[in-house]
C-alpha positions in Angstrom: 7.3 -14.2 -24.2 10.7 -12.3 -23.8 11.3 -11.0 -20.1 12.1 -7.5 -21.9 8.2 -7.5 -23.0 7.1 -9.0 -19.9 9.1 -6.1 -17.8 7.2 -3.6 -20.2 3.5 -4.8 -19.8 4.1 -4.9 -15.7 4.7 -1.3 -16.3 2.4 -0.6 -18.6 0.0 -2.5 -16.5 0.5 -0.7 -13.1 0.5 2.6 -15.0 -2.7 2.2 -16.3 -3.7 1.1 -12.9 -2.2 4.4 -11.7 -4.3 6.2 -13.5 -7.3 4.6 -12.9 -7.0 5.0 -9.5 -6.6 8.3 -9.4 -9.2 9.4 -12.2 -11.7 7.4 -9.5 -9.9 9.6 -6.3 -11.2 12.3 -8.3 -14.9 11.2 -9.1 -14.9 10.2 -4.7 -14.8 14.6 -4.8 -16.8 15.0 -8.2 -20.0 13.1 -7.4 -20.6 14.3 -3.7 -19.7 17.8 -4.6 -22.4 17.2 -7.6 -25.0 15.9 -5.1 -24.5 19.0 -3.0 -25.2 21.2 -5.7 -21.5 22.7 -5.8 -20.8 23.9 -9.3 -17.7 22.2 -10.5 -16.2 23.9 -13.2 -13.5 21.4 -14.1 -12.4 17.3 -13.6 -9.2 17.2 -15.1 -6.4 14.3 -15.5 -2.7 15.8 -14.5 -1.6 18.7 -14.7 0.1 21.4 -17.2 -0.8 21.9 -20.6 -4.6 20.6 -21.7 -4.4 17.3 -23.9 -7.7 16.8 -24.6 -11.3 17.9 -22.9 -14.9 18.2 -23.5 -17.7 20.0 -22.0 -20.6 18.1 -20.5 -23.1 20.4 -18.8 -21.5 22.8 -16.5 -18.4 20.8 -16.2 -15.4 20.3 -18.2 -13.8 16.9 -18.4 -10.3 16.3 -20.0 -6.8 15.1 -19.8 -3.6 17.6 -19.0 -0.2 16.9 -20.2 1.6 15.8 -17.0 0.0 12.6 -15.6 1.0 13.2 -12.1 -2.3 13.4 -10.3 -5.4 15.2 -10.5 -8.3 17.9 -9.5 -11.6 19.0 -9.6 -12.1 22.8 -9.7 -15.7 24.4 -7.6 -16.4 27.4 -7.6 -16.0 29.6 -4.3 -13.1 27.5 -2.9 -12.5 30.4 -0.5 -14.8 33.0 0.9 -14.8 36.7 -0.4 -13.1 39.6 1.5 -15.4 39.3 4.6 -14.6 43.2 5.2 -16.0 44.4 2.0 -17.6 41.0 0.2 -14.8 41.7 -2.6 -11.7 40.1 -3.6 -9.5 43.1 -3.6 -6.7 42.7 -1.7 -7.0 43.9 2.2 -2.9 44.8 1.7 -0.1 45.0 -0.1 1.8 42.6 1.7 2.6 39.7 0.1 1.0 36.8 2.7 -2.2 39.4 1.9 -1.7 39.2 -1.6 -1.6 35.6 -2.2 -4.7 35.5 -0.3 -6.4 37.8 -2.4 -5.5 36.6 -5.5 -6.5 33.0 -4.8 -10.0 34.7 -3.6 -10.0 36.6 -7.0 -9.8 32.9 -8.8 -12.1 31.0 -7.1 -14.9 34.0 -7.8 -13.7 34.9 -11.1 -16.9 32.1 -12.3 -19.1 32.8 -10.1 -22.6 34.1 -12.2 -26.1 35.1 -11.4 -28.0 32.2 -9.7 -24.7 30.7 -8.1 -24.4 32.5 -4.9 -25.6 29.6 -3.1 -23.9 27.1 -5.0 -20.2 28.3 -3.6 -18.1 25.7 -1.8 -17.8 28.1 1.1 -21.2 28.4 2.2 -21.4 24.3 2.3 -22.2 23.3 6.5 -19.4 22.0 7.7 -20.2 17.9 7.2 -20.7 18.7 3.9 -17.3 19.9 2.3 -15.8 17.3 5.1 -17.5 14.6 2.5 -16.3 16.0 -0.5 -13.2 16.6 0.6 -12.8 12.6 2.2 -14.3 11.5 -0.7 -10.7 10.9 -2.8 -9.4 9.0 0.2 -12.2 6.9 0.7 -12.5 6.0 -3.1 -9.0 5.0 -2.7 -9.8 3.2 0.4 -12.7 1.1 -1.3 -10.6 0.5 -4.6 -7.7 -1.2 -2.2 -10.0 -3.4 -0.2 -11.9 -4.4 -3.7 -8.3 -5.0 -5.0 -7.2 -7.1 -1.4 -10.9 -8.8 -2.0 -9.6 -9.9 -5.3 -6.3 -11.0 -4.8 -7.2 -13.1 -1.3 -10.7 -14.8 -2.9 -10.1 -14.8 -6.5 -6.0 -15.5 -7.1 -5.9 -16.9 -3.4 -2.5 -16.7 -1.2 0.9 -18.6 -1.7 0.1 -21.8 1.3 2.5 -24.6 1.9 0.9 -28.2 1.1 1.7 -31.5 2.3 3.7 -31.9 -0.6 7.2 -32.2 -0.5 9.4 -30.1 -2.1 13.1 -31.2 -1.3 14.8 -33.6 1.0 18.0 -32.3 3.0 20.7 -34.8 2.7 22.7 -33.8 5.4 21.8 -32.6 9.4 24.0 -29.1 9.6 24.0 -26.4 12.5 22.7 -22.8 11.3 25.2 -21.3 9.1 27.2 -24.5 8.6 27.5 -26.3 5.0 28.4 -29.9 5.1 29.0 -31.3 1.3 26.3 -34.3 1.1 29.1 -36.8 -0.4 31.5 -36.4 2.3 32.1 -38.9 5.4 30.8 -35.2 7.5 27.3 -36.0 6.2 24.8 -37.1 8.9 21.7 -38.0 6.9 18.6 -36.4 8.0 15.7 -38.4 9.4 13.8 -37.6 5.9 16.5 -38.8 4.2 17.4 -41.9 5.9 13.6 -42.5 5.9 14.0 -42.7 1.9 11.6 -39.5 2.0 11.7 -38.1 -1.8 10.5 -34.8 -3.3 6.9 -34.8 -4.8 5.9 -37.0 -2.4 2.5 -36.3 -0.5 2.3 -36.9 3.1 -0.6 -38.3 4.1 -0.6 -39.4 7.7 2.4 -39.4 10.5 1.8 -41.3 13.7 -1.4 -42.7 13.1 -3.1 -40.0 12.3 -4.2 -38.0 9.1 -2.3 -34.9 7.6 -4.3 -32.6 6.5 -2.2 -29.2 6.8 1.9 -28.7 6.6 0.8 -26.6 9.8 -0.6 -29.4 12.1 2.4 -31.8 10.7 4.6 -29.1 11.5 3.6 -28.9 15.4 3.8 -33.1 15.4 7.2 -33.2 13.9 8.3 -30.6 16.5 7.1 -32.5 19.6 7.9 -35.9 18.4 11.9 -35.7 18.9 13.4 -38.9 19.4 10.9 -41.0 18.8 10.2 -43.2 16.3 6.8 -42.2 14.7 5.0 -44.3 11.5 4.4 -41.9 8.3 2.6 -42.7 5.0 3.2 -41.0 1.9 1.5 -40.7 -1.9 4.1 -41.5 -4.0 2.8 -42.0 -8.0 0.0 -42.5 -6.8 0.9 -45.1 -4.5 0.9 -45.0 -0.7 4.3 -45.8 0.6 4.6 -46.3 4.4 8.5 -45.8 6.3 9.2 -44.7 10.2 11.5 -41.3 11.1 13.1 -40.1 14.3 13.1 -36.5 14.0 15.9 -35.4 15.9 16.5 -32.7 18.6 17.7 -29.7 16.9 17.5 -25.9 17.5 15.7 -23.7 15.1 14.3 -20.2 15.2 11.2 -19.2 16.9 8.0 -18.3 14.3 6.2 -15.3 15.0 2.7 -14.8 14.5 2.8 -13.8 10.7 5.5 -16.6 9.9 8.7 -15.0 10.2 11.4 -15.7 12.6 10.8 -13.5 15.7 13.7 -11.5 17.6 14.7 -10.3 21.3 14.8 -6.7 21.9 18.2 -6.7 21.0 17.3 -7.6 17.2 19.0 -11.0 17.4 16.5 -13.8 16.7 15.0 -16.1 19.3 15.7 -20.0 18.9 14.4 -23.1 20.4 14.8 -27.1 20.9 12.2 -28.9 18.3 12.2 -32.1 16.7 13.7 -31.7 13.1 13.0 -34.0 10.0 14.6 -32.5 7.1 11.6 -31.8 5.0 10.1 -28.6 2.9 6.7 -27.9 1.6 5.6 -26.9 -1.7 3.4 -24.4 -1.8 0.0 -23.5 -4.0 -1.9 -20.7 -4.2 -5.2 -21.6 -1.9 -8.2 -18.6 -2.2 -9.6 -17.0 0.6 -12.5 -16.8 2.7 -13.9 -13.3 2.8 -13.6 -12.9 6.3 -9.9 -12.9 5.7 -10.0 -9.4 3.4 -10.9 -6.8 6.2 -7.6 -8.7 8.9 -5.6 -8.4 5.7 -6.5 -4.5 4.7 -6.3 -3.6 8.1 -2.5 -5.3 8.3 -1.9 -3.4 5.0 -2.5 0.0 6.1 -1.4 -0.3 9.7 2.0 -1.1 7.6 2.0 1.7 5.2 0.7 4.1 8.1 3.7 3.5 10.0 5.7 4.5 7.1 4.1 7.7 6.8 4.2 8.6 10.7 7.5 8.4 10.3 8.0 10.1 6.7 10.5 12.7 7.2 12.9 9.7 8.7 12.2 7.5 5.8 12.9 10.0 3.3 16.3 10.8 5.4 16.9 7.7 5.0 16.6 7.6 1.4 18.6 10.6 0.8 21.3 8.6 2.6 21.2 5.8 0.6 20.9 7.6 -2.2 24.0 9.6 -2.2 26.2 6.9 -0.1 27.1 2.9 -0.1 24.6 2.2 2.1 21.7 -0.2 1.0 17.9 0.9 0.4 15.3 0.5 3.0 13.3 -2.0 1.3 10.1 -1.0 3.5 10.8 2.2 3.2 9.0 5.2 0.2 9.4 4.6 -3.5 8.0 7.1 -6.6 5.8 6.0 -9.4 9.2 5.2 -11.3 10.0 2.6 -8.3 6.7 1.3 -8.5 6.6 0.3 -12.0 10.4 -0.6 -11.7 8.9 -3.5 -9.0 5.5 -4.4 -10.9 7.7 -4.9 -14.5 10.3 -7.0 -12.3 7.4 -9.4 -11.2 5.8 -9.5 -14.3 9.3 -10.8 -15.8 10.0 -13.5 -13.1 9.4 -16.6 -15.6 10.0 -18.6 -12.6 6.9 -17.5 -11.0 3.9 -18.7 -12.1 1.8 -16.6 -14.1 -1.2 -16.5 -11.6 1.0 -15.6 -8.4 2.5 -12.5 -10.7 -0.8 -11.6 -11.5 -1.6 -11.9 -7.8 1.2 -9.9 -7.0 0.4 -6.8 -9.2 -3.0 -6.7 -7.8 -1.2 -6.7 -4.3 1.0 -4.0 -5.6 -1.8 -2.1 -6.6 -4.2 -2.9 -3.6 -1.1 -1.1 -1.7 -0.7 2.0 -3.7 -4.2 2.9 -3.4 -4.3 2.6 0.4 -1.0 4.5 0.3 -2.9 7.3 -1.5 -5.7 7.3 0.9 -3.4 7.3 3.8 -1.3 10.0 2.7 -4.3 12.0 1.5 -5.4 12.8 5.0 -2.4 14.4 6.2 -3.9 17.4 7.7 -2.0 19.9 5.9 -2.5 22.0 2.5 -3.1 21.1 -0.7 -3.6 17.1 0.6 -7.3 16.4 1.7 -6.7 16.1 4.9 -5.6 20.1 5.1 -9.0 21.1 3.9 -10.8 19.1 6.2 -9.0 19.9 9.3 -10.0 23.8 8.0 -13.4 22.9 8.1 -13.2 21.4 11.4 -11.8 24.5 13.0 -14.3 26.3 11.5 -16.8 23.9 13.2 -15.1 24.1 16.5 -14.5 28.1 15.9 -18.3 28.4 15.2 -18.9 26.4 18.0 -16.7 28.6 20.4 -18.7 31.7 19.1 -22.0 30.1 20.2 -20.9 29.4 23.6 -19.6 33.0 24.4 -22.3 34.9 22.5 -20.7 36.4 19.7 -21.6 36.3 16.3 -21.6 33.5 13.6 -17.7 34.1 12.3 -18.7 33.0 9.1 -16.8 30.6 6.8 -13.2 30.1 7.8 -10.6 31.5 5.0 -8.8 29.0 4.1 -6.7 31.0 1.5 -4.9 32.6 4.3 -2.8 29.2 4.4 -1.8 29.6 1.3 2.0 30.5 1.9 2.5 27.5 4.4 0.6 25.8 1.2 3.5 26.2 -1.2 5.8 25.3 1.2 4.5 21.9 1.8 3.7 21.6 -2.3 7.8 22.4 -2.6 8.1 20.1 -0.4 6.5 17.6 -1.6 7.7 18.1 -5.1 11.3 17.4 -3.7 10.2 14.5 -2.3 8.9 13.2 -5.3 12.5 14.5 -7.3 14.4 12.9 -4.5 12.7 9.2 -4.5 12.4 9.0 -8.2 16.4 9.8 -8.1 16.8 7.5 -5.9 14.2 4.4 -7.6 16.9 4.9 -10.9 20.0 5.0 -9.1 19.8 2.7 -6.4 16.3 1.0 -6.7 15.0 -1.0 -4.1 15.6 -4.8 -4.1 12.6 -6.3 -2.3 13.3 -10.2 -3.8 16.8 -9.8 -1.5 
């Protein structure tokens, strides 16, 4: 199969993913908004101009021209005019009449036998489900997805298996060419150690991980040590001296760790010249939740720091200066990465496979991540409404006074816009940036 068509179906395939994921966002608001008894006027695909829909019961289901998210539409969004239980407007000012308007809409279905079936009237817990429903659909389908990838595709391990010899012992940085009199053979080398072969026992003892050969080839400099390898099928038995060399210091998750100063940390270990091939071994289940949690501590810290990030962007963008390969990318940058896995021939077909369902595992914790930012129109802005109207309820109890009634959300309607403008430009700005200076994450 061409890379061209390969590059397309990634695409294609994270798109439809896409999609799915956030048609299902959707349903986590649909179905507890349903059990609640909320009359939902609308579930609908995108936005813009209506594709296709059909009525089923009370609800209307279709597909909008611009695939760029999604809504559900219930009735009495926002309480009336608590002064005179209309949705005229209370002013002429402009704040006022946004408010009004927006009061206007969310009554204009309300009809005999629905006054109790308003979104506004709801306690308190309940429009804090509805409204955490999206993120925690996107939540579930990302730990399903992490389930899959880590049980069912399994996670790229190294084996015991040898996957090249180095010929020559060189310093970091240095190049010595391997048919020069500079060439100091390595201890795999002179040991007649060849690729493919399968190391099955060093000092005595039984290999049964490229981890625990890893710790005795590190404390085993200068010393000759016995090793047994599987070669054709045959066992073939040598000695090495792995020799005292400095190499950098592996952190916790694998990678080379660094000082404060960002300048990596080495140290003295024995050194045989050897690396590992490596397989794709599944997972127990007990490893999904560690890996979720690792996931969206990651992409968490990129949204705490969002307005940096996209600064950063911005920069890059417009300048010399490389992209932040951690940092935010659009759908466009998604799709670019998904059909540049899917075309890596190199890679085996499983591992790509594995790697789009990483890709998409990610993208849905993303969503439900940056779905609870506590400001309008996200989730989380509706939710922190309805817990100041808890805590504003509360307050009112305490001291005595009346029951304030539902808080009015549509009052935040201005600083509402402002953070959808916002966010638009943000969208315009890394989709800009994903075609003119994409982000290189294979280095």
């Amino acid at each position: 199969m061409s890379p061209v068509l390969l590059f397309i179906l990634g695409v294609v395939f994270v798109a439809i993913g896409v999609a799915v994921s956030i048609a299902l966002h959707e349903v986590g608001h649909l179905v507890p908004a349903k059990l609640f008894k909320v009359r939902v006027t609308k579930y609908m695909i995108g936005f813009g101009p209506t594709l296709w829909s059909r009525k089923k019961g009370e609800t209307e289901y279709g597909f909008k021209a611009l695939p760029l998210g999604g809504y559900v539409s219930m009735i009495g969004m926002y309480p009336p005019n608590k002064d005179d239980g209309g949705v005229r407007p209370s002013s002429t000012g402009m704040f006022q009449t946004l408010a009004s308007e927006a009061r206007s809409v969310a009554h204009e279905e309300v009809g005999p036998g629905d006054e109790n079936r308003v979104f506004y009237k709801l306690p308190v817990w309940k429009k804090i489900i509805i409204m955490l429903g999206g993120p925690a659909m996107n939540l579930l389908i990302g730990l399903v997805l992490t389930a899959v990838l880590l049980m069912g595709f399994g996670v790229a391990t190294a084996t015991t298996t040898i996957a090249d010899v180095s010929k020559c012992q060189v310093a970091e940085g240095e190049t010595v060419d391997p048919d020069s009199a500079d060439c100091k053979p390595t201890p795999a080398a002179a040991a007649g150690l060849q690729p493919n072969d399968t190391i099955t026992s060093f000092d005595g003892k039984a290999v049964t991980s490229w981890e625990e050969l890893t710790g005795w080839i590190r404390s085993s400099a200068g010393r000759e040590v016995p090793i047994t390898v599987e070669r054709d099928g045959q066992p073939v038995s040598t000695t090495v001296t792995p020799v005292l060399t400095s190499r950098p210091v592996a952190g916790p998750d694998g990678r080379p760790e660094q000082d404060a100063n960002g300048v990596l940390k080495y140290q003295e270990v024995g050194f045989l010249g050897i690396g590992a091939q490596s397989a794709l071994v599944p997972q127990p289940a007990s490893s999904v939740l560690p890996m979720a949690g690792e996931n969206i501590k990651q992409i968490s810290g990129v949204i705490l720091n969002l307005p940096a990030r996209v600064a950063g962007v911005a920069q890059a963008a417009f300048s010399e200066e490389p992209r932040d390969p951690n940092g935010p990318i659009s759908v466009v940058g998604v799709g670019r990465v998904a059909g540049e896995v899917a075309a890596m021939e190199q890679v085996p077909l499983q591992a790509r496979a594995g790697a789009l369902v990483g890709l998409l595992a990610g993208l849905n914790f993303a969503l439900a991540i940056f779905n609870l930012i506590p400001l309008l129109p996200l989730d989380g802005g509706h939710v922190a409404g309805a817990l100041y109207e808890a805590v504003r309820r509360r307050f009112a109890l305490w001291r005595g006074k009346p029951d304030p009634g539902a808080f009015d959300i549509a009052k935040l309607l201005p600083a509402t816009y402002v953070v959808a403008v916002l966010l638009m430009a943000m969208g315009a700005l890394l989709i800009y940036a994903d075609i003119v200076k994409p982000v290189n994450i294979f280095g």
